[in-house]
C-alpha positions as CSV (number, residue, x, y, z in Angstrom):
1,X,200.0,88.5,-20.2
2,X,198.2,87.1,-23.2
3,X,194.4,87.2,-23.2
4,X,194.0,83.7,-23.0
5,X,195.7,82.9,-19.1
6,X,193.0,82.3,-16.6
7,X,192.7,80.2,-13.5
8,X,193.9,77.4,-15.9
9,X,197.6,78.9,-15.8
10,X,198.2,77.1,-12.8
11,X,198.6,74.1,-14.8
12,X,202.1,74.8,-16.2
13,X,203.3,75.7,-12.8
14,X,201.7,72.3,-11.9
15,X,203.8,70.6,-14.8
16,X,207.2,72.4,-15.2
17,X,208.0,74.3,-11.8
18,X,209.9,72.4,-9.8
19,X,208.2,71.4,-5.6
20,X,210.9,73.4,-4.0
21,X,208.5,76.6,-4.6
22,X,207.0,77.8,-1.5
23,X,205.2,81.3,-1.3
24,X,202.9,81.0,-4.1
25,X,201.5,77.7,-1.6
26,X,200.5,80.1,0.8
27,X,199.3,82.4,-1.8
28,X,197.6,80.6,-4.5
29,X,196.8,82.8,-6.8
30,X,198.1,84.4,-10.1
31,X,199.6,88.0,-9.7
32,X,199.5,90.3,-12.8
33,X,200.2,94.2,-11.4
34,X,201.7,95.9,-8.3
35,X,201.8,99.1,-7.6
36,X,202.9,100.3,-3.7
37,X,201.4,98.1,-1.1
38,X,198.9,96.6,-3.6
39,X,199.2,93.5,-6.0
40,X,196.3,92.7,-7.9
41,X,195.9,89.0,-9.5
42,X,194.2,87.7,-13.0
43,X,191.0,88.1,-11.5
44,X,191.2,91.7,-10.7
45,X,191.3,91.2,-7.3
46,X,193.4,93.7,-5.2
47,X,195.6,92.3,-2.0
48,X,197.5,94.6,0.7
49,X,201.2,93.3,0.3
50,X,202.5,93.0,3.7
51,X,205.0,91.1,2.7
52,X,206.9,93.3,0.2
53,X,209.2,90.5,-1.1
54,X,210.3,88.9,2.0
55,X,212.3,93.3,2.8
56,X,212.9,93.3,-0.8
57,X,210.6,96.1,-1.6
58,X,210.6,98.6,1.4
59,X,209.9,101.4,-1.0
60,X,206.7,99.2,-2.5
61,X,205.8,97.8,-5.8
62,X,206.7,100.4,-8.8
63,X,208.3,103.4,-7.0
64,X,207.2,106.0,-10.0
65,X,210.7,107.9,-9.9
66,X,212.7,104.7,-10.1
67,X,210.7,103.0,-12.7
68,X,211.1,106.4,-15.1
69,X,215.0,106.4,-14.8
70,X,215.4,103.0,-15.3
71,X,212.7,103.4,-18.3
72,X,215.0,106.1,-19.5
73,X,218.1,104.2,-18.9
74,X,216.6,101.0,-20.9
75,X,215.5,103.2,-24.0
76,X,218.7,105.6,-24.1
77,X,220.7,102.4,-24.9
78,X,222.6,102.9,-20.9
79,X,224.5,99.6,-20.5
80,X,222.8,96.8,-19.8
81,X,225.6,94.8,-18.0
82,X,229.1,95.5,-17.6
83,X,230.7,93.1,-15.4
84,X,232.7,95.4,-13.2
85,X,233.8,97.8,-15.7
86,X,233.4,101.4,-14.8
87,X,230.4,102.9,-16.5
88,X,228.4,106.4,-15.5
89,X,225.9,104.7,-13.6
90,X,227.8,103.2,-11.1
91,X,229.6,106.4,-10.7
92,X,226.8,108.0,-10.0
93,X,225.3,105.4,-7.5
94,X,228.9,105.5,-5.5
95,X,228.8,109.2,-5.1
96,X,225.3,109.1,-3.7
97,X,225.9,106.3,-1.3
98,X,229.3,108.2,0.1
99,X,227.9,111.5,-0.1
100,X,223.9,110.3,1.7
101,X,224.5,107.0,3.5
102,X,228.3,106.7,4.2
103,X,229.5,110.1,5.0
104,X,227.1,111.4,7.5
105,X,227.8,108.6,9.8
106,X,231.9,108.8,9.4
107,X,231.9,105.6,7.6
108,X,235.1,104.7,5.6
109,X,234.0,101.1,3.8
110,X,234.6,100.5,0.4
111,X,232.4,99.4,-1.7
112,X,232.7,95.6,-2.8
113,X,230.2,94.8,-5.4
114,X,229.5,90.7,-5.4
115,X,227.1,88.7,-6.8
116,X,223.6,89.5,-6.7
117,X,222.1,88.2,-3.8
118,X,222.2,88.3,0.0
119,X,223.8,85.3,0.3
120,X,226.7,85.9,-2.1
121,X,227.7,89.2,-0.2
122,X,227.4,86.3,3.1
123,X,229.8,84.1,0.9
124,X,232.0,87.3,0.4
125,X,232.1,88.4,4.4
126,X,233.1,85.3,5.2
127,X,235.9,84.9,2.8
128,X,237.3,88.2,3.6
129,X,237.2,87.3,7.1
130,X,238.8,84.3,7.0
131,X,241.4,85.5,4.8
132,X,241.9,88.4,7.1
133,X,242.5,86.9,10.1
134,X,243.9,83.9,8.8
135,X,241.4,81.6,11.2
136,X,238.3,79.4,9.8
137,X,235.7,79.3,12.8
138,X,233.2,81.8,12.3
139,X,230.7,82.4,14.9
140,X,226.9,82.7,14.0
141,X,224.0,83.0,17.0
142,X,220.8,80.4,17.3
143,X,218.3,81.3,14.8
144,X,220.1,82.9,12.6
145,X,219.6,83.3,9.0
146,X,222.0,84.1,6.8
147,X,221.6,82.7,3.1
148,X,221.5,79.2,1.5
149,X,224.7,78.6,-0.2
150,X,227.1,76.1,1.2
151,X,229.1,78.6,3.3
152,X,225.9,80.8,4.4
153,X,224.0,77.9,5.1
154,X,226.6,76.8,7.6
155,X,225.9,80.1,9.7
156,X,222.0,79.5,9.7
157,X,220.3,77.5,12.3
158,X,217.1,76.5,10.6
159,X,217.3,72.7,10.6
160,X,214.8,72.8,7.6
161,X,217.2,74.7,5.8
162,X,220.4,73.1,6.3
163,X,218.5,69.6,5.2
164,X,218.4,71.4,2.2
165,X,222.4,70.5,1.7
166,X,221.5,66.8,1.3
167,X,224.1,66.0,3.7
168,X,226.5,68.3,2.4
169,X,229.1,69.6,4.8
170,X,227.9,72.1,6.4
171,X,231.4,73.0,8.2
172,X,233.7,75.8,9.7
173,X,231.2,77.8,12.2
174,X,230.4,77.2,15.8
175,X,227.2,78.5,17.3
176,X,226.4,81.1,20.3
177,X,223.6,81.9,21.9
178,X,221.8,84.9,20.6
179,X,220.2,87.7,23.0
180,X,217.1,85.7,25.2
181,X,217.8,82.5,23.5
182,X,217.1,80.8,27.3
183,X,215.1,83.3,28.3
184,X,215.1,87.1,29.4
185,X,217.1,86.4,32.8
186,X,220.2,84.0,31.3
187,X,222.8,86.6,30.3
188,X,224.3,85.4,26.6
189,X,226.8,87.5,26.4
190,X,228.5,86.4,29.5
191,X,228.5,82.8,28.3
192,X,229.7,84.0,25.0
193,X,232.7,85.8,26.9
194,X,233.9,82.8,28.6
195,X,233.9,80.6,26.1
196,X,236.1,82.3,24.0
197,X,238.4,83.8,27.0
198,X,238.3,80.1,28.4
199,X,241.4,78.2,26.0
200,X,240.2,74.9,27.0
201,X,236.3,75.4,25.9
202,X,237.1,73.9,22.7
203,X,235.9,77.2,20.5
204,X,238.9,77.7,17.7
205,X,239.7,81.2,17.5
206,X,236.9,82.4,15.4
207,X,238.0,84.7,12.4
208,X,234.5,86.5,12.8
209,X,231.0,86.9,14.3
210,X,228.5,87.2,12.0
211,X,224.8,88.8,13.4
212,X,221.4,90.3,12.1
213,X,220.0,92.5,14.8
214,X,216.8,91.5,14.4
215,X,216.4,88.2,13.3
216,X,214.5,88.3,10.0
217,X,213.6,84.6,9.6
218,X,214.4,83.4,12.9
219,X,211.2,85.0,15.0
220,X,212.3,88.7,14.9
221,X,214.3,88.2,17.8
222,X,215.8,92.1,18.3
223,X,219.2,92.6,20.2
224,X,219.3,95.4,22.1
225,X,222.2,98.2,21.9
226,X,223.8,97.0,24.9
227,X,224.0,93.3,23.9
228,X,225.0,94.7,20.6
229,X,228.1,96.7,22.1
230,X,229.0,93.9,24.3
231,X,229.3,91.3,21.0
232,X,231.7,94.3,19.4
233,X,233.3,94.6,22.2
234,X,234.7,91.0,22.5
235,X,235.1,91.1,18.6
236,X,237.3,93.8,19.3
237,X,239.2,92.0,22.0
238,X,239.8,88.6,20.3
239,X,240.9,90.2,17.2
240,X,237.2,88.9,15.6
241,X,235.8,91.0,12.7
242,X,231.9,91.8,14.0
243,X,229.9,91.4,10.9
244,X,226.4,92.5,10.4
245,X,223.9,91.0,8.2
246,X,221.6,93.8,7.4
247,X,220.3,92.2,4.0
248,X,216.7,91.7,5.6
249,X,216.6,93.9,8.3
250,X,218.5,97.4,7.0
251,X,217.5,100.0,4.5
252,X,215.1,100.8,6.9
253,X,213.1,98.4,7.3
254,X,214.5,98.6,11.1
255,X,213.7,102.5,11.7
256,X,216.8,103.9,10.2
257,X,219.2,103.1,7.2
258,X,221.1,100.4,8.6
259,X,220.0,98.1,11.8
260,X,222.5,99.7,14.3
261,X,222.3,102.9,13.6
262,X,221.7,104.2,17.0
263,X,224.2,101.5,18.6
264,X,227.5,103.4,18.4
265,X,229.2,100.9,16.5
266,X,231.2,100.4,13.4
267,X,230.8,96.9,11.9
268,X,234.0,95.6,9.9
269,X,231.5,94.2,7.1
270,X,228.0,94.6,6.0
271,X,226.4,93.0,3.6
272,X,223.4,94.4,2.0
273,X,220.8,93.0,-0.6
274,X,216.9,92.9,-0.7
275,X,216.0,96.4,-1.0
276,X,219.1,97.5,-1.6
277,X,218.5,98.3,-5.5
278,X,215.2,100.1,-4.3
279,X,212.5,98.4,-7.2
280,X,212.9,94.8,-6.7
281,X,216.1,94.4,-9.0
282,X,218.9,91.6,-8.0
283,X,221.8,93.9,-6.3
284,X,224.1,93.0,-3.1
285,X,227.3,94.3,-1.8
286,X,229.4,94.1,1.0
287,X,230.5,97.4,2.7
288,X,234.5,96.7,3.9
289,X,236.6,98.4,6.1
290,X,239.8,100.1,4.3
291,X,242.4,97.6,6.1
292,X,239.9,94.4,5.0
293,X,240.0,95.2,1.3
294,X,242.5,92.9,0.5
295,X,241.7,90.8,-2.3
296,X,243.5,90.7,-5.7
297,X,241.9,91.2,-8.7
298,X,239.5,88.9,-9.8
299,X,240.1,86.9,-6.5
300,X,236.5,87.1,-5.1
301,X,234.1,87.5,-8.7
302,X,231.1,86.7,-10.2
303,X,230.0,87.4,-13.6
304,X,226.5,89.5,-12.3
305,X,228.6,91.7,-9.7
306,X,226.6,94.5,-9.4
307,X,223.5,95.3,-11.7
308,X,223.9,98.7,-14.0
309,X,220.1,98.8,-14.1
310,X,220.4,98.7,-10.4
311,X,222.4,101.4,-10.1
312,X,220.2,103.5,-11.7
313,X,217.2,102.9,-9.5
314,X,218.9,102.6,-6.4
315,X,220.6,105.8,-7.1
316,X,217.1,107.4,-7.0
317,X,215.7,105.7,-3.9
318,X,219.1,106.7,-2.1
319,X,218.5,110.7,-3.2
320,X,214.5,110.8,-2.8
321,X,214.2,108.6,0.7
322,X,217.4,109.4,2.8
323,X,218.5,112.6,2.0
324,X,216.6,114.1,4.7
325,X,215.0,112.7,7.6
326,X,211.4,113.0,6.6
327,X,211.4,109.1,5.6
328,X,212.4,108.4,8.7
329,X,210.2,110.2,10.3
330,X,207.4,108.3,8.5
331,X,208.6,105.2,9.3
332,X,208.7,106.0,13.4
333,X,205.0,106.9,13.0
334,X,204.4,103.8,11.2
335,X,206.3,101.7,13.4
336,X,204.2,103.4,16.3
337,X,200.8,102.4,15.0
338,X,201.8,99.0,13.9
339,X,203.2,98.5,17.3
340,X,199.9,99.5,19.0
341,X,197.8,96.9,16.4
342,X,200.2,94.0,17.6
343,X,200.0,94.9,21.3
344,X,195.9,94.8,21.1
345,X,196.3,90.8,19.0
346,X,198.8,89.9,21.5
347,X,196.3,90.9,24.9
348,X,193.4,88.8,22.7
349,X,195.8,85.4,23.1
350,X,197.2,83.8,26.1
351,X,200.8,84.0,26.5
352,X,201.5,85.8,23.0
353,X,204.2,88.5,22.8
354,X,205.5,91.2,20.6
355,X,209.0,90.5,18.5
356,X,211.0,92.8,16.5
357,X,211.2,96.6,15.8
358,X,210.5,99.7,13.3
359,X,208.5,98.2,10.7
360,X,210.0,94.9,11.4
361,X,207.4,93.4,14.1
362,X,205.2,90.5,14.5
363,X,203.3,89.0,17.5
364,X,204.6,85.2,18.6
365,X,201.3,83.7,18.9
366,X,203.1,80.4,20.5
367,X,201.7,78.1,18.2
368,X,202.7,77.8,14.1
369,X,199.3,76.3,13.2
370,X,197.5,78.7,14.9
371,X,200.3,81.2,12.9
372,X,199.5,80.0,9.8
373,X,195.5,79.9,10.7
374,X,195.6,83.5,11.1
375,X,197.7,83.9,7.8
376,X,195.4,81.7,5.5
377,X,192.2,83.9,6.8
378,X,194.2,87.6,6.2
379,X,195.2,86.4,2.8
380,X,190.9,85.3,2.0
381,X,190.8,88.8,3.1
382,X,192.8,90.5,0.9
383,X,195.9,90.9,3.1
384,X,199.4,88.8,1.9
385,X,201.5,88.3,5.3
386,X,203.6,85.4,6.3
387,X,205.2,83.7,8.9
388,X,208.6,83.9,11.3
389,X,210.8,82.1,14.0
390,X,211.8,78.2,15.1
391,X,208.4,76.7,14.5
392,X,206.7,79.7,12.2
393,X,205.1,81.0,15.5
394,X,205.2,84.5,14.2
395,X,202.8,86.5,12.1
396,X,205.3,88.8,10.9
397,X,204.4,92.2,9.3
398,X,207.0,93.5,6.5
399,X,204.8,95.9,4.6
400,X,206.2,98.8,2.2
401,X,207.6,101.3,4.0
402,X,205.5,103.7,1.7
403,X,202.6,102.1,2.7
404,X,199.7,105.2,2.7
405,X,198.7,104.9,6.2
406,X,195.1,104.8,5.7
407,X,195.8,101.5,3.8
408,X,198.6,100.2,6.4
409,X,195.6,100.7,8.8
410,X,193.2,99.0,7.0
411,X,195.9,95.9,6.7
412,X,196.4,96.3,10.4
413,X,192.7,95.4,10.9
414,X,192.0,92.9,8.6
415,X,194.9,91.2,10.6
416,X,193.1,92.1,13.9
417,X,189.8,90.5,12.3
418,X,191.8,87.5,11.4
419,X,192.8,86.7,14.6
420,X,189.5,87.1,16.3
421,X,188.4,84.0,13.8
422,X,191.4,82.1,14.0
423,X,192.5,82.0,17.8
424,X,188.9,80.9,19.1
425,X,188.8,78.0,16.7
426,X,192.6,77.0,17.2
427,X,192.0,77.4,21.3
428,X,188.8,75.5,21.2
429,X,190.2,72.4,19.1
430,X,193.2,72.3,21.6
């Protein structure tokens, strides 16, 4: 950055960036360096990242390992992009993928490289699926998020979102309730089964069901394994292919490498984004079953299908986080204390409650000014964390995975601290 930029470099995002921007409004300041869970702005100033790109950077700002191979790559002349031509790296990011993530849990899905973020490997499931099957309908659950092109944006529930289409037709998907959408007592699942047994409920046969089991931007709403078997097992039934949006919530971000790991089920499709290239690089795909892959050539494309530089670095994450179960491990103990920290806020506030798992939790303080309150005083703090769920009522916690725990500790506090100034003033002003 040249010597020159100071506070005063907020003019030009003033004069040229267009109003759609959003995080930077939470967090206004300039960021020059990030290393881990630590960004540090123009000033010097140094912030605990609990936000980690929205699950874009589970392995934290500047993994060492990945930055020197893709350093290497870059000055060895390695190919820059190569559309979908064959080229060592992707080789080499294939076989480590089969051999560490696919293999060991008797998966058989090809690999279907798409454009380069979550909601182009969305736009790809749902294609697939509808070509298929030969149906339209597509089933997506209340709060749900799912991307913000035409045909993702369809499956998401956020009205503020969906505006977003200017009127656009947002066409071809029918919603369901998602686990305790009414409540902990009103079984979804049941409702879900009768509508589509019931040939009079006016559901068309849906050509797939398309879930995140925990709801990233929805209020960390978590499905549970049963609920989870029970949706796969009317897929199965109705001839519906189950897929499983795990661009926000796998790559361990819920515990394990994917979100339903533990559930004893085998989605038909799964896209994956975010952290998926392990440094921050734009990379999606979509995992396929054998007897899905059906396309011709060229009939599903897109000129940034995978990302060679991608390849390279997630390559390395893939070999140095998940080839043993020591990550793993660390995230469990993580998940353990970050669980305690949010039980302790959510005792301090009437009526708040715990959402989520793994390292994918918040607390639903029941109010999104009073969410946002206690947002606004972490980040004077030095701690970046955001919001979640219908009305942002959720401070939601999405730090590094890699987080040193003294520092995830640290971040858990300063959120504790934040809430014992914010929820007095926002209780006493109600």
């Amino acid at each position: 950055m040249p010597k020159d930029m100071d506070k005063t470099t907020h003019e030009i995002f003033e004069r040229r960036e267009s109003v759609v921007r959003s995080y930077c409004r939470s967090f206004d300041t300039v960021f020059t360096k990030g290393m881990n869970a630590t960004l540090t702005d123009e000033a010097g100033r140094d912030y605990t990242d609990f936000l980690a790109g929205c699950s874009s950077l589970n392995y934290g700002h500047n993994d060492p390992d990945m930055k020197a191979a893709l350093i290497e790559h870059i000055s060895n002349d390695g190919i820059a992009h190569g559309l979908d031509m064959y080229t060592t790296e992707k080789a080499a990011f294939l076989e480590a993928f089969e051999r560490i993530i696919l293999k060991p849990r008797g998966m058989d899905h090809k690999v279907m490289m798409t454009g380069p973020t979550g909601t182009n490997a969305v736009e790809a499931a749902i294609k697939l699926a509808r070509k298929t099957t030969g149906r339209r309908n597509v089933i997506a659950f209340t709060n749900g998020f799912h991307g913000m092109t035409l045909g993702a944006l369809a499956c998401t529930g956020n009205a503020g979102k969906r505006a977003g289409a200017g009127g656009g037709a947002l066409c071809g998907v029918s919603r369901m309730p998602y686990e305790g959408a009414f409540g902990p007592d009103v079984d979804t699942l049941s409702q879900i089964e009768m509508m589509l047994d019931n040939p009079s409920s006016g559901i068309d046969a849906p050509a797939a069901f398309i879930v995140e089991l925990i709801q990233g931007e929805g209020g960390l709403n978590a499905a549970t394994k049963e609920w989870t078997q029970g949706i796969a097992r009317i897929a199965k039934k109705h001839g519906i292919k189950l897929i499983v949006d795990d661009i926000q919530a796998g790559i361990g971000r819920s515990g394990s490498f994917f979100s339903f790991d533990a559930f004893d089920i085998q989605p038909d499709m799964i896209p994956l984004a975010k952290s998926l290239s392990g440094i921050g690089l734009p990379f999606a795909l979509l995992l396929v079953r054998p007897d899905d892959d059906i396309w011709k050539p060229a009939e599903h494309n897109g000129t940034f299908r995978g990302n060679t530089h991608a390849f390279v670095t997630a390559r390395v994450a893939l070999e140095k986080f998940w080839a043993d179960d020591a990550f793993a491990a660390s995230i469990a103990e993580k998940a353990e204390v970050l669980h305690d920290s949010l039980s302790r806020i959510a005792d301090t506030i009437p009526g708040a409650r715990l959402k989520g798992r793994g390292m994918m939790q918040g607390v639903d303080v029941g109010s999104g000014e009073l969410a946002d309150e206690i947002c606004a005083e972490c980040f004077r703090n030095g701690l970046i964390i955001e919001t979640s769920g219908a009305m942002d009522e959720v401070v939601k916690v999405l730090a590094p995975l890699t987080i040193p725990m003294e520092q995830f500790k640290a971040g858990l506090a300063t959120l504790e601290a934040a809430v014992r100034t914010a929820a007095p003033n926002h209780l006493a002003a109600e």
